[in-house]
Every structure is written in C-alpha cells, then in structure tokens.
N, CA, C and O atoms as a DFTB+ gen file, in Angstrom:
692 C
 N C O
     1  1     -10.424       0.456     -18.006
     2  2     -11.136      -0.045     -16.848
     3  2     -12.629       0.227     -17.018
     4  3     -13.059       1.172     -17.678
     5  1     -13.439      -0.721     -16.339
     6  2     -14.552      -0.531     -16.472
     7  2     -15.320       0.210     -15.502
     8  3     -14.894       0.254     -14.348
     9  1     -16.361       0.782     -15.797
    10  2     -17.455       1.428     -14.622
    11  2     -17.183       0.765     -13.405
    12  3     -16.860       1.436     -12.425
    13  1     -17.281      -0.601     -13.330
    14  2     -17.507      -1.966     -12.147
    15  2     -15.872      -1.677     -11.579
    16  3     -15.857      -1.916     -10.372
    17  1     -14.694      -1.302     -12.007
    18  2     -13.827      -1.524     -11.433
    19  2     -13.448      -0.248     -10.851
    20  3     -12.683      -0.286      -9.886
    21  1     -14.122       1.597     -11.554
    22  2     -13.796       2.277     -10.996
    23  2     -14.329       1.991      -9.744
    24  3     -13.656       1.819      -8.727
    25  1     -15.599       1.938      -9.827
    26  2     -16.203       1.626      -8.305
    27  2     -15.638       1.179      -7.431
    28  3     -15.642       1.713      -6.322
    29  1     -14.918      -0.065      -7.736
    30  2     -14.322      -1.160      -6.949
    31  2     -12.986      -0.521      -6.207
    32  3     -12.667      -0.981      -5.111
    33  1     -12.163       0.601      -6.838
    34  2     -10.931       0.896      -6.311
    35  2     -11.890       2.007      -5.373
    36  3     -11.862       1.990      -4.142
    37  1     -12.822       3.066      -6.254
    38  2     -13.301       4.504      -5.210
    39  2     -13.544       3.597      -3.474
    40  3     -13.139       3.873      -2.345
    41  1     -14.310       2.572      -3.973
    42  2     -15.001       1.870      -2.528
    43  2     -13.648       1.489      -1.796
    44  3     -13.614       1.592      -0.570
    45  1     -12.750       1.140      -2.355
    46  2     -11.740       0.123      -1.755
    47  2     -10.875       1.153      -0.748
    48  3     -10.595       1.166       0.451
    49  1     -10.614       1.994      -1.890
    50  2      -9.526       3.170      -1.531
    51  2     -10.553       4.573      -0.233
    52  3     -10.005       5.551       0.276
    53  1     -11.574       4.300      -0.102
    54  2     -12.262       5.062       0.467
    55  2     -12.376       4.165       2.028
    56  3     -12.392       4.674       3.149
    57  1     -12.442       2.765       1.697
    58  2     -12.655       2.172       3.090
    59  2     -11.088       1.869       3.637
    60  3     -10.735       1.463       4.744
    61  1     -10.427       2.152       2.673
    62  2      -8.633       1.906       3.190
    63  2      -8.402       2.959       4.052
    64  3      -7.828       2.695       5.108
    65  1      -8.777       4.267       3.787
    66  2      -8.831       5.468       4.127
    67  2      -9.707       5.749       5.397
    68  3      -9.513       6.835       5.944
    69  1     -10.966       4.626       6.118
    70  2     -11.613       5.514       6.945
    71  2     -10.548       4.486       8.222
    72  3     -10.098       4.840       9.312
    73  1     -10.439       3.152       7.490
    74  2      -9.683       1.966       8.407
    75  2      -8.454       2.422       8.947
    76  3      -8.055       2.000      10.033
    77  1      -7.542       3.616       7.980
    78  2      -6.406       3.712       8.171
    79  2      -6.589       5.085       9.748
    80  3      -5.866       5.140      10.743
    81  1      -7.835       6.019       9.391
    82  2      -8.113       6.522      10.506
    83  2      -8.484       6.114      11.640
    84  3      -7.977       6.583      12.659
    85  1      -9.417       5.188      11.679
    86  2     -10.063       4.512      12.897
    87  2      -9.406       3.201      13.242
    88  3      -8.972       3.224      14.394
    89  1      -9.241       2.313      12.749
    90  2      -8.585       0.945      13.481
    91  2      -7.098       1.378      13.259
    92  3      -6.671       1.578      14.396
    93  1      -6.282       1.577      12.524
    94  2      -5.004       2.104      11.846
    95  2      -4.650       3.162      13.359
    96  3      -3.705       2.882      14.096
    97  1      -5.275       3.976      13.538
    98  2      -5.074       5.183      14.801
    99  2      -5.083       4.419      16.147
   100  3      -4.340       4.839      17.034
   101  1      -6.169       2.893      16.472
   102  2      -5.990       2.670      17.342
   103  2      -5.056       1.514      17.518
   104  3      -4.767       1.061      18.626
   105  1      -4.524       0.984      16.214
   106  2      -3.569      -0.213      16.212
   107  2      -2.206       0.404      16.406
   108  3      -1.241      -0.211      16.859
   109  1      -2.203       1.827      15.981
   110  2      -0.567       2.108      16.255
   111  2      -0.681       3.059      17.816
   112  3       0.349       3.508      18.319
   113  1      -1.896       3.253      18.391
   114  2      -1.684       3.413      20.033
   115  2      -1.079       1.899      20.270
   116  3       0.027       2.137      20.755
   117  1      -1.209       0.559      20.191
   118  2      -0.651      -0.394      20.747
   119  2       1.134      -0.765      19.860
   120  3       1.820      -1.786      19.893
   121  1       1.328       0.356      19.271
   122  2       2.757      -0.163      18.398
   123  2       2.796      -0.768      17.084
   124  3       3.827      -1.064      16.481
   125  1       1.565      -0.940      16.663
   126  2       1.515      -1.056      15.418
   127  2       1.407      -0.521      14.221
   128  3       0.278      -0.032      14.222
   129  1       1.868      -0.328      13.260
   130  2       1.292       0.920      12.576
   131  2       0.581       0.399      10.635
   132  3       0.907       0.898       9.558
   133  1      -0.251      -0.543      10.875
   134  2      -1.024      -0.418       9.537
   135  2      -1.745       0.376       8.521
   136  3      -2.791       0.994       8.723
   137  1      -1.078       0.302       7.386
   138  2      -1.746       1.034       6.498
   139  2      -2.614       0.350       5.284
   140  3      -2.243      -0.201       4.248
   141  1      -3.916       0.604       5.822
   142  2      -5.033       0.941       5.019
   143  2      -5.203       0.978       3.499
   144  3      -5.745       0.275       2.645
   145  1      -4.504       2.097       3.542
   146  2      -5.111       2.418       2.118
   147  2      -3.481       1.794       1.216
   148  3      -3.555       1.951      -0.003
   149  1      -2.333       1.246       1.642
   150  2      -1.442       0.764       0.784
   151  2      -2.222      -0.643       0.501
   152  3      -1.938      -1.092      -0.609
   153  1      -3.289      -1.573       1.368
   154  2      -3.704      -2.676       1.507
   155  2      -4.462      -2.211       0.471
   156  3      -4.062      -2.608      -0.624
   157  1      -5.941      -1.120       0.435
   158  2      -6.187      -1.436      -0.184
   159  2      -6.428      -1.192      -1.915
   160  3      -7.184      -1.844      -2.634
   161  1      -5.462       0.049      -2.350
   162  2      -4.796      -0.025      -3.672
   163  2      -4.090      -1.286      -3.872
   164  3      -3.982      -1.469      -5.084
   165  1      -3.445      -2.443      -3.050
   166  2      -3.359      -3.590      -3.878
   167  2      -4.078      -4.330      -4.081
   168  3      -4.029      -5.115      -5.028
   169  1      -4.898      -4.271      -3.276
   170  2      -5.852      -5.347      -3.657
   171  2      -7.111      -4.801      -4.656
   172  3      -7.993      -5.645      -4.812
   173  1      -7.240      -4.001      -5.088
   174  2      -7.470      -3.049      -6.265
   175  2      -7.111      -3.489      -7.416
   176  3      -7.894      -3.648      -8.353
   177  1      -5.295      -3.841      -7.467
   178  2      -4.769      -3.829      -8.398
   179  2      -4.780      -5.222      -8.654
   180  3      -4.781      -5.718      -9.780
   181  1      -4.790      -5.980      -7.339
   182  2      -4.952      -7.535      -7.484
   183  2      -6.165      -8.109      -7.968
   184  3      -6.172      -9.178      -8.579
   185  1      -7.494      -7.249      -7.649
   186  2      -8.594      -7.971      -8.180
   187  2      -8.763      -7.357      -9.504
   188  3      -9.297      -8.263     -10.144
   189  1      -8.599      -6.161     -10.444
   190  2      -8.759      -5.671     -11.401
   191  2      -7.758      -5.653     -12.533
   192  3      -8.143      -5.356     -13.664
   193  1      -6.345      -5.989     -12.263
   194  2      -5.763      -6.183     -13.507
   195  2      -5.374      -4.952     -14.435
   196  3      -5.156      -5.061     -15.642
   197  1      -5.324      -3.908     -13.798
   198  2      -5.220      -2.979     -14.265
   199  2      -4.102      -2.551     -15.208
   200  3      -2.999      -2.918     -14.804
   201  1      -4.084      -1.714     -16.627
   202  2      -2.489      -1.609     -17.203
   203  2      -1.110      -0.935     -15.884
   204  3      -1.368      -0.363     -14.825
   205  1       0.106      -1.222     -16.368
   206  2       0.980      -0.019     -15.489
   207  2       0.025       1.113     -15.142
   208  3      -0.350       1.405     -14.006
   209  1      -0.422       1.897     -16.639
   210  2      -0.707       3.318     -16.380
   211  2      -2.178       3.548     -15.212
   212  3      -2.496       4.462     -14.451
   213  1      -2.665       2.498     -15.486
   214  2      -3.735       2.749     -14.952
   215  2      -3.439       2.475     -13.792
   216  3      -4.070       3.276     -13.102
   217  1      -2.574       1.505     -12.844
   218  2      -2.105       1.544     -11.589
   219  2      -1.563       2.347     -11.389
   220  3      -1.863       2.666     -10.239
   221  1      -0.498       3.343     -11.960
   222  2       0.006       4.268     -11.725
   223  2      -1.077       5.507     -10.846
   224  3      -0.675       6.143      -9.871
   225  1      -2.340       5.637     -11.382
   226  2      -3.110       6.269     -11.590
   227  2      -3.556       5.893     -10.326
   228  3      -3.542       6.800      -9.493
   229  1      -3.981       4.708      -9.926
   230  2      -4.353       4.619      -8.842
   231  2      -3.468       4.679      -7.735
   232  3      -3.937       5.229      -6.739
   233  1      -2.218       4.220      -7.650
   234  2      -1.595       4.963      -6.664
   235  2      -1.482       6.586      -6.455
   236  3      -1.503       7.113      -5.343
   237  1      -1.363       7.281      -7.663
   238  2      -1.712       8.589      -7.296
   239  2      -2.952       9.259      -6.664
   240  3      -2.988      10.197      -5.867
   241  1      -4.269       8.331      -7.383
   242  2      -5.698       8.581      -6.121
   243  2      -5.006       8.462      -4.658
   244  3      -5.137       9.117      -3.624
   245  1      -4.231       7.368      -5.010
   246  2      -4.147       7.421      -3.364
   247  2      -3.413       7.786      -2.457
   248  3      -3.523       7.599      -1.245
   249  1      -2.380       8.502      -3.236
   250  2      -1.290       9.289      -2.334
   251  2      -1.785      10.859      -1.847
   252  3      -1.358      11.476      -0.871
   253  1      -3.022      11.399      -3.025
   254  2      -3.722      12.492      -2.623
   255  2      -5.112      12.151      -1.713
   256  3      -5.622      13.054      -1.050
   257  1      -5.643      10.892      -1.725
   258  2      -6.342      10.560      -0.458
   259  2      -5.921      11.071       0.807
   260  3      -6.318      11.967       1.551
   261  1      -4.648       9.914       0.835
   262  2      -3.566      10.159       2.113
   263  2      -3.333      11.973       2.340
   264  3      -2.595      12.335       3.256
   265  1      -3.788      12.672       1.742
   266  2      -3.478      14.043       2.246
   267  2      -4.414      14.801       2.955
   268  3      -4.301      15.880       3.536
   269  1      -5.590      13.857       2.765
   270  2      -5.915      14.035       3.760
   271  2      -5.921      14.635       5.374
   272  3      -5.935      13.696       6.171
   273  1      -5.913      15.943       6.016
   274  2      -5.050      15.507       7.564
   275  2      -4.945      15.109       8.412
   276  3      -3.996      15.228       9.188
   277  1      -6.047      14.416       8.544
   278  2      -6.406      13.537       9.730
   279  2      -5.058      11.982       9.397
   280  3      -4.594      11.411      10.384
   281  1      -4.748      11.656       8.353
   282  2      -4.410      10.873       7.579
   283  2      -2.948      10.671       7.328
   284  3      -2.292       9.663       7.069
   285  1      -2.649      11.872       7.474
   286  2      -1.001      12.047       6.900
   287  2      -0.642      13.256       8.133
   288  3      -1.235      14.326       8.271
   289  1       0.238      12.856       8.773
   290  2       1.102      14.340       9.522
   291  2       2.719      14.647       8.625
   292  3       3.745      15.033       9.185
   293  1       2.591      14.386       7.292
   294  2       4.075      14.918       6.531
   295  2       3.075      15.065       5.146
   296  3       2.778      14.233       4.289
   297  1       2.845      15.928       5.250
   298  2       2.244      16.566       3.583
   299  2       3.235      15.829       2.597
   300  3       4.385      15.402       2.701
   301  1       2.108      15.874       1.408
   302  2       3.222      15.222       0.036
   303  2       3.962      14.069       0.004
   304  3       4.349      13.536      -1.036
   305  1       4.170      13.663       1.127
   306  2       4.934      12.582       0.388
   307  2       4.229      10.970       0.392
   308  3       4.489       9.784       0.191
   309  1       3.512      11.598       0.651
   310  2       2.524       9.894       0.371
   311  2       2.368      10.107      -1.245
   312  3       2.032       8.990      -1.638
   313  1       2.436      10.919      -2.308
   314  2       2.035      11.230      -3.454
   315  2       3.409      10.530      -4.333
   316  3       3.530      10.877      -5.508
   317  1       3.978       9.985      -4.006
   318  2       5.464       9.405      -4.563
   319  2       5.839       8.290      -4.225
   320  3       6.349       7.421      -4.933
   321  1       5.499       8.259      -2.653
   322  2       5.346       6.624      -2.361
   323  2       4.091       5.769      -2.748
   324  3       4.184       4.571      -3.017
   325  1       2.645       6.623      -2.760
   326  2       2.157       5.656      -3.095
   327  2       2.207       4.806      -4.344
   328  3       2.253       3.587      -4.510
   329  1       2.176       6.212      -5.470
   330  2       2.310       6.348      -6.775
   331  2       3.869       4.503      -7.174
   332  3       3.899       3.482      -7.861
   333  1       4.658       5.149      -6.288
   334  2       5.636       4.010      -6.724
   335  2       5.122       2.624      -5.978
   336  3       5.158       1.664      -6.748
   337  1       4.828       2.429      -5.144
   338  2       4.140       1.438      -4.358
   339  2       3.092       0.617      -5.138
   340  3       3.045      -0.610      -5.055
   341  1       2.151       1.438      -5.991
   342  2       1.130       1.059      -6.968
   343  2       1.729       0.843      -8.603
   344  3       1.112       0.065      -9.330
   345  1       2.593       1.353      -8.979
   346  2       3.493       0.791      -9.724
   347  2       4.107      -0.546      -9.438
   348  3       3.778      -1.392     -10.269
   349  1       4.899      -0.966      -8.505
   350  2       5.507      -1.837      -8.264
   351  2       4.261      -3.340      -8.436
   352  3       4.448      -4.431      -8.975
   353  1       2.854      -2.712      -7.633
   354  2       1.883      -3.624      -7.389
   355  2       1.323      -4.398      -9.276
   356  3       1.131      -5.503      -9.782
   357  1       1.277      -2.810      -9.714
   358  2       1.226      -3.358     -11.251
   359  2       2.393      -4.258     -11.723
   360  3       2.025      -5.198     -12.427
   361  1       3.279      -4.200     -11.565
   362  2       4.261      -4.725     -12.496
   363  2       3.895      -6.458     -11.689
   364  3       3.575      -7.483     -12.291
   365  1       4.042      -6.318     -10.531
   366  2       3.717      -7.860      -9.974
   367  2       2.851      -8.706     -10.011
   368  3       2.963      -9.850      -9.571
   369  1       1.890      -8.229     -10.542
   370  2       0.600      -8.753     -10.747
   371  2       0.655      -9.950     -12.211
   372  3      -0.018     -10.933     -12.523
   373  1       1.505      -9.428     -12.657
   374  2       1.925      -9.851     -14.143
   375  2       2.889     -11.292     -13.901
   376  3       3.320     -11.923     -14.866
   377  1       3.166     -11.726     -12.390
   378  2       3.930     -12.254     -11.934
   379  2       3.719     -13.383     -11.343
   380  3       3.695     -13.314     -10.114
   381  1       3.458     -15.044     -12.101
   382  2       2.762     -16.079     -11.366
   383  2       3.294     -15.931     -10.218
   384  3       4.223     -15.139     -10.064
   385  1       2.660     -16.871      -8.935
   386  2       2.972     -17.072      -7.850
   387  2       2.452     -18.320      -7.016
   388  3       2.326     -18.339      -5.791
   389  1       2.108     -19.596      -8.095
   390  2       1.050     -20.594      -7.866
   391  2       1.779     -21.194      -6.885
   392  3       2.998     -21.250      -7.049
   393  1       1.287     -21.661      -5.883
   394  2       1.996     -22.512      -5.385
   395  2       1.223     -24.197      -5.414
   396  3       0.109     -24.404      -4.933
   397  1       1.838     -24.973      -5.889
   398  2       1.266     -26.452      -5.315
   399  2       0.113     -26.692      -6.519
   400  3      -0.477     -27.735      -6.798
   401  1      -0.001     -25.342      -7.141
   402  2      -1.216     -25.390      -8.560
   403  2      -2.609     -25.011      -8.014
   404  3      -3.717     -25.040      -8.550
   405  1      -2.257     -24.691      -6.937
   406  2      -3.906     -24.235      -6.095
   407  2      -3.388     -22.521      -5.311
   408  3      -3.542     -21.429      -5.858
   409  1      -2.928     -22.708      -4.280
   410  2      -2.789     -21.439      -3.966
   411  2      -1.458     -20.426      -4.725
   412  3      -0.352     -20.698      -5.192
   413  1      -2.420     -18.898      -4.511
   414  2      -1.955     -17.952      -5.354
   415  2      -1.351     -17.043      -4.238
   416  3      -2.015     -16.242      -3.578
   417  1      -0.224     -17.228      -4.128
   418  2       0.442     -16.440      -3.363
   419  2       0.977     -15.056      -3.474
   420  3       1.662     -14.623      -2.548
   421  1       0.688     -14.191      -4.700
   422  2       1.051     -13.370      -5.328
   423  2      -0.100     -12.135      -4.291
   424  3       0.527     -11.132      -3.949
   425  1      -1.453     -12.152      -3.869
   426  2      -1.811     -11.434      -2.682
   427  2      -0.904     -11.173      -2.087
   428  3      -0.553     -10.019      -2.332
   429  1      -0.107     -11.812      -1.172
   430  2       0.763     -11.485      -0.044
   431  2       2.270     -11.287      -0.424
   432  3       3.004     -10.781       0.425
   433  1       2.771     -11.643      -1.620
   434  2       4.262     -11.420      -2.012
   435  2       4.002      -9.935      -2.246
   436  3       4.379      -8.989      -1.554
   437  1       2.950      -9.923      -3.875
   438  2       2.765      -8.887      -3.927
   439  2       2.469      -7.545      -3.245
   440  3       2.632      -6.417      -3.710
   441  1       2.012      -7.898      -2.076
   442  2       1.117      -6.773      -1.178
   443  2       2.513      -6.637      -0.385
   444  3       2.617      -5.478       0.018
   445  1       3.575      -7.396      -0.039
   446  2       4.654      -7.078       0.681
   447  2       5.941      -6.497       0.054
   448  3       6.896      -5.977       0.631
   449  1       5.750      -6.695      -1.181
   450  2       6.658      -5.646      -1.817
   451  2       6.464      -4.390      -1.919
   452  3       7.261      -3.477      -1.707
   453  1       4.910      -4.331      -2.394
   454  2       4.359      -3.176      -2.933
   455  2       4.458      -2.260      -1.542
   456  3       4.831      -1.091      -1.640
   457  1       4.146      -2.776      -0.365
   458  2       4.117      -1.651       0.541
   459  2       5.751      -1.431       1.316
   460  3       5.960      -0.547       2.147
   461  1       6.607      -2.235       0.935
   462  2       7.955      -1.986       1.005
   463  2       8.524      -0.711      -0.057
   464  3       9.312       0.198       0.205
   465  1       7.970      -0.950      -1.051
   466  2       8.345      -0.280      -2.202
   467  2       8.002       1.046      -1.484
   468  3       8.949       1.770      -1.179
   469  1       6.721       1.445      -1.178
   470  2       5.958       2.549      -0.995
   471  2       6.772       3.295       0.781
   472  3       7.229       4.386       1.122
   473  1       6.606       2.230       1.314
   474  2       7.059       2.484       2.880
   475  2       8.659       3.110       2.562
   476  3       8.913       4.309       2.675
   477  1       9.507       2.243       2.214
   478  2      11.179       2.701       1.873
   479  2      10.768       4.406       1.387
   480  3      11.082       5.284       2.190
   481  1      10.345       4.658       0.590
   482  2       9.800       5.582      -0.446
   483  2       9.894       6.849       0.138
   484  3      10.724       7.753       0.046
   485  1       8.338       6.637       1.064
   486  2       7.977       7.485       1.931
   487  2       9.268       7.443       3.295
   488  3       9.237       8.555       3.823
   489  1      10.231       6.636       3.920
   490  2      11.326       6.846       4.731
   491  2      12.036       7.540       4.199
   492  3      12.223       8.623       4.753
   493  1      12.718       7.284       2.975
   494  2      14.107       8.312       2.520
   495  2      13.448       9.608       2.521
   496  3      13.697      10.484       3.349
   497  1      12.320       9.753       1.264
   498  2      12.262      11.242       1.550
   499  2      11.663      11.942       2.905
   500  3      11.457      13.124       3.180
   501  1      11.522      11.068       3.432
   502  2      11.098      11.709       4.933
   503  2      12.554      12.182       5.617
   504  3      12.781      13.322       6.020
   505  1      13.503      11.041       5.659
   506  2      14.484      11.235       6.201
   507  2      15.521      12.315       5.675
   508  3      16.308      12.862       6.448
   509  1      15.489      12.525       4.644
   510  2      16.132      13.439       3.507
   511  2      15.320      14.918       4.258
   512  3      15.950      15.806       4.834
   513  1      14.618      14.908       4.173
   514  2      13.603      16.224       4.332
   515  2      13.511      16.384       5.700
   516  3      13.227      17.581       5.721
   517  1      13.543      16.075       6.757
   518  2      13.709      15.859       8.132
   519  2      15.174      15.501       8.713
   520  3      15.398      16.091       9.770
   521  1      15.978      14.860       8.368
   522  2      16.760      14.470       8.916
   523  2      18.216      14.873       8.329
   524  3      18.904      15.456       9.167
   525  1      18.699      14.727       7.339
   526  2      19.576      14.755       6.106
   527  2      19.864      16.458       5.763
   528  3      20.959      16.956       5.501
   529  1      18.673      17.093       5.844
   530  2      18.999      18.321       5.670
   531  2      19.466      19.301       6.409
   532  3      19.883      20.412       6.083
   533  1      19.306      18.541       7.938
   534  2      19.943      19.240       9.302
   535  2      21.044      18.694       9.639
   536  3      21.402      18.841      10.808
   537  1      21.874      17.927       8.729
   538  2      23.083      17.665       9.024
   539  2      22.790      16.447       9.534
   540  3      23.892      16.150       9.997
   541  1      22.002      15.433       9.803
   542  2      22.170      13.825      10.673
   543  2      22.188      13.044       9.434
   544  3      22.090      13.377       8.253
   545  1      22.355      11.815      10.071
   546  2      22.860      10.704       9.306
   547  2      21.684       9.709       8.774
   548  3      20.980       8.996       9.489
   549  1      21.628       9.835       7.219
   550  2      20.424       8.820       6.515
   551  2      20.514       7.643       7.005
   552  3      19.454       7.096       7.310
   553  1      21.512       7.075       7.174
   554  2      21.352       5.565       7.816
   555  2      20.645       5.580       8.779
   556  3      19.541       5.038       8.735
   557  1      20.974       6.033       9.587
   558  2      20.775       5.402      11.358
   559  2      19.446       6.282      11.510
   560  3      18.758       5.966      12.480
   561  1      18.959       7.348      10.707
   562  2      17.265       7.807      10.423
   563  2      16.374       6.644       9.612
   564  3      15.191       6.503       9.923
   565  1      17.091       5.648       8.352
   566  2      16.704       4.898       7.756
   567  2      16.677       3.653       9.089
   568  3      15.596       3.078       9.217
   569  1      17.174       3.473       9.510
   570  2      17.302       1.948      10.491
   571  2      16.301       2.128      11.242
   572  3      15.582       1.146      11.424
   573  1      15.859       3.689      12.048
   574  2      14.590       3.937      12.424
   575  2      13.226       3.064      11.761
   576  3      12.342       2.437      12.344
   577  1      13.444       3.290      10.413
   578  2      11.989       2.778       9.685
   579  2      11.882       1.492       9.142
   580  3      10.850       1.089       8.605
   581  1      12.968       0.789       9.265
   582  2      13.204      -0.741       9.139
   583  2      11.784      -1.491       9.252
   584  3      10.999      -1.924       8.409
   585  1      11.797      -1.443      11.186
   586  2      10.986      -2.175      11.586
   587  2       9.589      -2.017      11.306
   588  3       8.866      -3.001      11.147
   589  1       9.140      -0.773      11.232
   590  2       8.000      -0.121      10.945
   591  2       7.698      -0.447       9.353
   592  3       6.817      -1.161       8.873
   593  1       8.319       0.014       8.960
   594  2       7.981      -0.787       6.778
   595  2       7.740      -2.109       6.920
   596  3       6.719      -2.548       6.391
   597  1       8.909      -3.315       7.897
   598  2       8.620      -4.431       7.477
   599  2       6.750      -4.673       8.239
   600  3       5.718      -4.712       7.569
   601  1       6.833      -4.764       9.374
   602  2       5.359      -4.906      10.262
   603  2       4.643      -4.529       9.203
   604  3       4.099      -5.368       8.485
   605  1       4.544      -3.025       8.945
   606  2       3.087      -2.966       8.019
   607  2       3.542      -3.202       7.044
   608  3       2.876      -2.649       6.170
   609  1       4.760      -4.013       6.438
   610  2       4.100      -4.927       4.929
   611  2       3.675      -6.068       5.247
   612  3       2.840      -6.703       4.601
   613  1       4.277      -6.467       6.389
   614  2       3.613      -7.761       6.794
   615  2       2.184      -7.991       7.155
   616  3       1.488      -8.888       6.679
   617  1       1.848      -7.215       7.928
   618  2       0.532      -7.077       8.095
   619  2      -0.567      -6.841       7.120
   620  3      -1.621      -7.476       7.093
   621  1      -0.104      -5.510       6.025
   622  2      -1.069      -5.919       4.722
   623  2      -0.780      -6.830       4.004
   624  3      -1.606      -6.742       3.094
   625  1      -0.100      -7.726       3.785
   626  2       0.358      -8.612       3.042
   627  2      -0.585      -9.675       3.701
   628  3      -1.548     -10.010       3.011
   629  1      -0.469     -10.189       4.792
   630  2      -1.665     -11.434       5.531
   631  2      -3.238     -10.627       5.191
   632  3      -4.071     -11.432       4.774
   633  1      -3.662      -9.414       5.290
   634  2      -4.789      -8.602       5.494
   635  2      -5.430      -9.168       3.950
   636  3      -6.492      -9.690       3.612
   637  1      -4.101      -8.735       3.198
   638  2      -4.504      -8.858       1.071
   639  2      -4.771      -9.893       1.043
   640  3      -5.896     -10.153       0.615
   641  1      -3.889     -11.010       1.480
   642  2      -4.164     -12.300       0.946
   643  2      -5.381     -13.239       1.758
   644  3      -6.000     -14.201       1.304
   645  1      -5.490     -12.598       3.125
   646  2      -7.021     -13.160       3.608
   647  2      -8.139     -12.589       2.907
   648  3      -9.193     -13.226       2.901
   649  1      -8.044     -11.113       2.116
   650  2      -9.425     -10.683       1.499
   651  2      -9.770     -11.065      -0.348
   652  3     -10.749     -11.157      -1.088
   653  1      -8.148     -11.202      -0.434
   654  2      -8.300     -11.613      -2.275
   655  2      -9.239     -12.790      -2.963
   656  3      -9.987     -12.669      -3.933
   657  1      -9.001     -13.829      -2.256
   658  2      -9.746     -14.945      -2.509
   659  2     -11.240     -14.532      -2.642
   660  3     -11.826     -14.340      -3.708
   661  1     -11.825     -14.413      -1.241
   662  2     -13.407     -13.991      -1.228
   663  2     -13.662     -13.380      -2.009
   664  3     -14.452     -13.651      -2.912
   665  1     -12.866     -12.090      -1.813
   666  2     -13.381     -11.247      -2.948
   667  2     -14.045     -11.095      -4.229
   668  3     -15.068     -10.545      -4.638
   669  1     -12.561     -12.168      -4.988
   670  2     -12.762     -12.200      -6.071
   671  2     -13.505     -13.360      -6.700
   672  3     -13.748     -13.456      -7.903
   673  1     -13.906     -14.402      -5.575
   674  2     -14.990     -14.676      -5.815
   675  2     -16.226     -14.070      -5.610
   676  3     -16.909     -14.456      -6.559
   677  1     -16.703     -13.554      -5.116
   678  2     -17.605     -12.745      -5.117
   679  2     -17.613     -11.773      -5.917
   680  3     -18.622     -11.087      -5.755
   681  1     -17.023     -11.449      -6.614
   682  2     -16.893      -9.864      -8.049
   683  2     -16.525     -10.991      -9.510
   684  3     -16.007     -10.499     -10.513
   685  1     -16.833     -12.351      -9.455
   686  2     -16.491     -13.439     -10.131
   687  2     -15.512     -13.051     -11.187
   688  3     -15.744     -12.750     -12.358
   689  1     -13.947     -13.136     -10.318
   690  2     -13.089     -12.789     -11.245
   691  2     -12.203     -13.512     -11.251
   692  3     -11.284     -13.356     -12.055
C-alpha cells in the first residue's frame, strides 16, 4: 500500500470512529444502530484494493479503534469481528458485481456481507460469553441480533455504495 492509501484508511477509519460516536449514539437513541467504522473499513477496502493480508490488517486497526470506550461497551470482541468482517470485505472485492455494464454493485453487496460477517461474529461471541455460559440458550440470544446485524448491514451497505462512486472519483481510482 501506498503512503496515499495509508492515509486514506487512518482518515476513513478515524471519521468511522467519531460518526460511530456522535451520529451512531444519536441514531440508535431512535432504534437504530449504525456502525461507522464497519462502513468505513469497507470502503477502505473498496477504494484501495488492498491484498487479503493487508485487509486483514485493516480490520484489525479497526477492531482496536473500536476499543475505544466511549465506542465499545463489550471489550475485545470487536478485534475478531472486525478482523473477519475486513477479511470477508477483501475476499469480495475480487468479486465482479457489474450490473447492466455501468453500475457496480459490489459497494453495497459487499458492504452487506462484510458487516454481516463482522455483526454475526461479534453476536455469537457475545452470546457465548454473556449468555451460553450462564446456562441460556444461543438461539433465542442469537434471534435477539438478527434484526440488529441485518439494519446495520443494510444501512452501511446504502451509506458504501452512496460514498464509493464520488469518492473514487475524486482519489481518481
């Protein structure tokens, strides 16, 4: 990676991080719960092209971002989801998604797996570690986080694919 692209993830992953505190804090007072910084390690990975390893890498920046405490109320385990979340984003990237020969739909497939990948991730071992170990039932703790994984993949997934385009015209890539 180049100088131009570390920049591009520090900036990205730093404004994922203040969004996920300030608009992120006041979007899930209304029931929503977006995440920031899963939006913007993909779109990181979407505008830069990065190897596996080097996405790998950046999901790990960003699972120790997230530890932040203002940021995270369950220590650690953003460091496994993101890490796999940013994996997943690498491997997809590698993955046409043209549609019609003009639009690139791979922003929003991609950005909705990747934060499925990461969201599921961060549920089991939450639920495992909270729930599972006091004797309750992984399912019906997992069915809890259903709705919540799908919304915020959905939501970064429209967020990625409204900012990818501009972007990357503008960083002429």
């Amino acid at each position: 990676m180049s100088i131009q692209d570390l920049i591009l993830v520090a900036v990205l992953l730093a404004a994922g991080a203040v969004l996920k505190l300030t608009v992120g804090s006041l979007l899930a007072s209304f029931g929503m719960k977006p995440n920031f910084v899963i939006a913007a390690y993909c779109l990181a990975i979407i505008l830069i092209r990065p190897t596996l390893a080097q996405s790998a890498v950046i999901g790990l920046i960003a699972g120790l971002v997230c530890q932040i405490p203002m940021l995270n109320a369950t220590p650690l385990l953003n460091i496994p989801s993101e890490l796999l979340g940013a994996v997943a984003c690498g491997l997809l990237i590698r993955v046409p998604m043209k549609i019609g020969g003009k639009f690139d739909a791979n922003p929003l497939v991609n950005t909705f797996i990747s934060t499925c990948v990461s969201g599921f991730t961060f549920a089991a071992l939450s639920v495992y570690i909270n729930v599972v170990s006091v004797g309750g039932s992984f399912a019906v703790a997992m069915a809890a986080y259903v709705a919540i994984v799908l919304g915020t993949a959905t939501f970064n997934a429209i967020f990625v694919q409204i900012l990818a385009t501009p972007l990357a015209k503008v960083l002429k890539r």
